[in-house]
N, C-alpha and C positions, 0 to 999 in steps of 0.2 A: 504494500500500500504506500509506499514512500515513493514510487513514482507516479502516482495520481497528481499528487503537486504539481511537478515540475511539466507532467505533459498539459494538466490543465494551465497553467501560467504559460504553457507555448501556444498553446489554443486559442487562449484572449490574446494574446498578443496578435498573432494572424490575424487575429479578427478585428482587430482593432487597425490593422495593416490594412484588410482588404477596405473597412467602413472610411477609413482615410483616405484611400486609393477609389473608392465612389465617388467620394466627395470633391474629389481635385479635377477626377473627370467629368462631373455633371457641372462643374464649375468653366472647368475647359469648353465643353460641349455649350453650354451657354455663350461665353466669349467667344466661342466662333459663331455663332446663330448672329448676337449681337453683331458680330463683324461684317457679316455676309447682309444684314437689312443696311447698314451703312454704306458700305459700296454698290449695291441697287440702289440706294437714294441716290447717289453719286453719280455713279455711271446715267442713270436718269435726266439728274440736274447738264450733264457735261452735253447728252442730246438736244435736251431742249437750248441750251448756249448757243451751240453749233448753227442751229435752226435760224437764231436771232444773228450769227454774226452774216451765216446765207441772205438773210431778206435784207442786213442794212450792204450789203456787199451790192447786191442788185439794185438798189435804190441809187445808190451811188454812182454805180454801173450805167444806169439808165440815164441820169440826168444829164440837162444840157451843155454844164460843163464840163461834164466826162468825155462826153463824147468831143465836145470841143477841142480839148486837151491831147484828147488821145494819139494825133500826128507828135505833139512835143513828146509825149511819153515815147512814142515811137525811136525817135530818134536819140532820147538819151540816151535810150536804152542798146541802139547800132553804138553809138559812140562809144559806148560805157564798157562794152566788150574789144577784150586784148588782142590787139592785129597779131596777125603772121607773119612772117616774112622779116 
């Protein structure tokens, strides 16, 4: 009977190991859920951006002095590139 002690004192222990090792994983397991609804807000918010900088690009795109302009952008842009030769 003297080692009923000792194997019950490794028993609680174990178990006291696994109920800690639930706990860090259900903790874990949480931190990622939390994680993953952050980066879907995110990733979301970055789409809808995207969208806004599309429709002021074309706004800009469209107007009269874009289009105006667009021979000078033309040609800086020959200039602005490194000759050969």
């Amino acid at each position: 009977m003297a080692t009923i002690g000792p194997v019950s004192a490794e028993t609680q222990t174990r178990k006291d190991q696994d109920e800690l090792e639930a706990r860090h994983r259900a903790e874990l397991d949480a931190q990622r859920e939390k994680f993953h609804r952050e980066l879907g807000r995110r990733a979301f918010r970055i789409g809808e951006l995207e969208e806004e900088v599309i429709e002021v690009a074309k706004t800009y795109e469209s107007s009269l002095s874009w289009r105006i302009t667009r021979p000078v952008r033309a040609a800086r842009t020959l200039l602005s590139k490194p000759r050969r030769g």
